[in-house]
N, C-alpha and C positions, 0 to 999 in steps of 0.2 A: 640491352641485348634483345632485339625484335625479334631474335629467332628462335632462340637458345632463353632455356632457362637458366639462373645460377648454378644452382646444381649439377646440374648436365652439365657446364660449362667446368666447374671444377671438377669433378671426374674426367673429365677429356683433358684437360690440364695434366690433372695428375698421371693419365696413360701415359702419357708424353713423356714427363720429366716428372718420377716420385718425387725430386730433391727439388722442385720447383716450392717457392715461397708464394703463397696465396691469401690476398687479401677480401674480405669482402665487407660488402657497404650495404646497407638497407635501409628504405625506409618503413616499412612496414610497421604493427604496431608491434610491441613486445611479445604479447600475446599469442603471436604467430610463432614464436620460438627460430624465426627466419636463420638465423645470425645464431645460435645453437644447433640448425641442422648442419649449415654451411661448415663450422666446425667440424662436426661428426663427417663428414665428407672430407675434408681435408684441407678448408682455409686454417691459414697459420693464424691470421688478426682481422679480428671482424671493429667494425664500425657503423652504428648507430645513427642514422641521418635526424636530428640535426648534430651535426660537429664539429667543434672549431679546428682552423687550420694547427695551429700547433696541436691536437688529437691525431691530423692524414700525419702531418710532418714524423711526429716520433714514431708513427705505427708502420710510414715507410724508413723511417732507418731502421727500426730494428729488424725488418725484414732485409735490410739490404747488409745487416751485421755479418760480419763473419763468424762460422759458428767458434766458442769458446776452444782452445787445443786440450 
């Protein structure tokens, strides 16, 4: 995002559509708490760069699940 920060980026997401499913991906260190703030802002599954493909795969289904009835 050259322009836009995550954050800012999920907040403008969430204006949009609250019911939107939001992921985020960081590489940063842990330390930074990046992927805890994103959270608290309103990604649904955050992800930890490095990660393996089956880690995107499940964290995009379960965001593409229908919610439970």
């Amino acid at each position: 995002m050259p322009e836009t920060e995550g954050m800012e980026t999920i907040q403008q997401l969430r204006a949009v559509d609250a019911e939107l499913k939001i992921p985020a991906i960081s590489g940063a260190p842990q330390e930074w708490r990046i992927l805890g703030m994103a959270e608290n802002h309103g990604a649904h599954k955050t992800l930890a760069k490095p990660f393996k493909l089956a880690e995107l795969t499940e964290a995009v289904e379960t965001l593409l699940r229908p919610p439970a009835p």
